[in-house]
C-alpha positions, 0 to 999 in steps of 0.5 A: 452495521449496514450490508453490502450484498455480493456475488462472487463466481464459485471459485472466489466464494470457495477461496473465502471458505478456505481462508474461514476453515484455516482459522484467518477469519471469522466469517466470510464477511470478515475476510470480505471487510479485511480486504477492503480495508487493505485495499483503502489503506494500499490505495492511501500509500499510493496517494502519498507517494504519488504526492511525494514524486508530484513533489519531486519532479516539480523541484527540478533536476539537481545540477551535481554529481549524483554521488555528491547528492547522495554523499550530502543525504548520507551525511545528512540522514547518517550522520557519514560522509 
């Protein structure tokens, strides 16, 4: 596996200790590699939703009653109406 060398201030190198001595991870790398991975996977959900509301602006502005939309998605998705 390749490396990534780091340096971190005191505090966050202390921080990564903590979370090693509680027993959440093996080593500090671990921790290191869990947070990039969260990071990756938040920033993937943000790109999605962002698509999502790209999507939604571009369709326009829907000339009903909100509360008719959103007895048309209830019934719709609930099966209520």
């Amino acid at each position: 596996m390749p490396q990534l060398n780091i340096s971190v201030p005191d505090g966050l190198k202390d921080w990564a200790d903590a979370r090693v001595a509680e027993g959440s991870y093996a080593s500090a790398s671990d921790y290191v590699r869990d947070l990039m991975r969260r990071d990756r996977e938040r920033r993937e959900q943000l790109a999605r939703l962002q698509a999502e509301i790209d999507i939604g602006r571009a369709s326009g502005v829907d000339p009903r009653p909100a509360r008719e939309v959103l007895a048309e998605i209830r019934a719709k998705h609930l099966g209520t109406g």
